[in-house]
Phi, psi and omega in degrees: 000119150300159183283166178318312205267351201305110188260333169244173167265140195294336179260320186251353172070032169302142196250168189259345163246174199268352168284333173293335181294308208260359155261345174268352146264010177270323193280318183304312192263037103281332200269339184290107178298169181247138196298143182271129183267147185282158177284159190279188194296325196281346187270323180273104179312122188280133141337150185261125153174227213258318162351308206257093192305325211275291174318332200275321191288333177313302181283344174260003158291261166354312172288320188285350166256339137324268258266327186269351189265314185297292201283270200336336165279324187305297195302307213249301197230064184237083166264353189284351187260007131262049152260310139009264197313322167292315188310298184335296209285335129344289174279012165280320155301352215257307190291328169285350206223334180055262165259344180277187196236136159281130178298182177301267178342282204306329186297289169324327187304289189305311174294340150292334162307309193303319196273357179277255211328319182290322151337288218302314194311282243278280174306337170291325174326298198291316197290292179333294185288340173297338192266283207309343210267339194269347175259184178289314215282309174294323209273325174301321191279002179248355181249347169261359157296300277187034192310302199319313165311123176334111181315306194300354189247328148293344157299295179311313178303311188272008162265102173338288176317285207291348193275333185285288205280330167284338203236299184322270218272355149297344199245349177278323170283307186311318221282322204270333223262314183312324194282305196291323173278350151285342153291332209283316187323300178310309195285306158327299175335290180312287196287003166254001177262026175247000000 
């Protein structure tokens, strides 16, 4: 039992008259935060990498009119294809963003992705030819495709060691370090025509 005079209750901190009542719902409600609504999902910007399909499709788009513009350059003129190769990795920076700017970094990424894919195109090539080449029957069949070719470059294709470190992995570094300056390029550009 409360006492007469009594303004909450003692046990539960009810309060007994109604002005107390309608300022401790005054109190509730400043002390209740109010929800932050989160952004929706299509607004938060992926990283660029291999996570981020819209970069991934870009850039292996991008590798694959490289990779037919480059043998085509190769056959008529090629000192031009690593020009080529930058150009890829430029419009691969150019293309992802359409008008807005990309950092420097995000710009290099894509163009290395583009030279990862073409690397990849290059070693399944080399792995292909390399195999048919492992046998007696490919090697007759590469020098009579193919008198100009070198014994020592068919020596070489079947040594597993000189085919990595003479051919892969130089040509892995030229293909991504070119590319990657033309995204950076690309990006530079963007932020200074701004």
């Amino acid at each position: 039992m409360l006492p007469p005079d009594a303004r909450f209750c003692h046990k539960c901190g009810k309060p007994q008259y109604e002005e107390d009542v309608a300022r401790l719902a005054e109190l509730e409600a400043e002390m209740t935060p109010t929800p932050v609504a989160a952004p929706a999902p299509e607004l938060i910007a992926k990283p660029i990498g291999i996570g981020n399909l819209r970069a991934v499709g870009i850039t292996m788009a991008v590798a694959a009119l490289a990779l037919v513009c480059m043998v085509l350059a190769s056959m008529v003129a090629p000192p031009i294809v690593p020009i080529i190769l930058c150009a890829a990795g430029f419009a691969a920076a150019r293309f992802y963003r359409g008008s807005s700017s990309i950092t420097a970094l995000a710009g290099a990424i894509l163009g290395t992705m583009t030279g990862v894919w073409l690397f990849l195109v290059f070693a399944l090539s080399v792995a292909v030819v390399t195999v048919s080449l492992s046998s007696p029957d490919g090697e007759q069949l590469a020098k009579a495709f193919s008198p100009k070719v070198p014994v020592e470059m068919i020596h070489m294709l079947q040594d597993p060691h000189q085919m990595v470190t003479g051919v892969l992995v130089p040509t892995f570094f030229v293909l991504v370090i070119i590319a990657a300056f033309g995204g950076l390029l690309a990006a530079r550009l963007r932020t200074r025509g701004r």
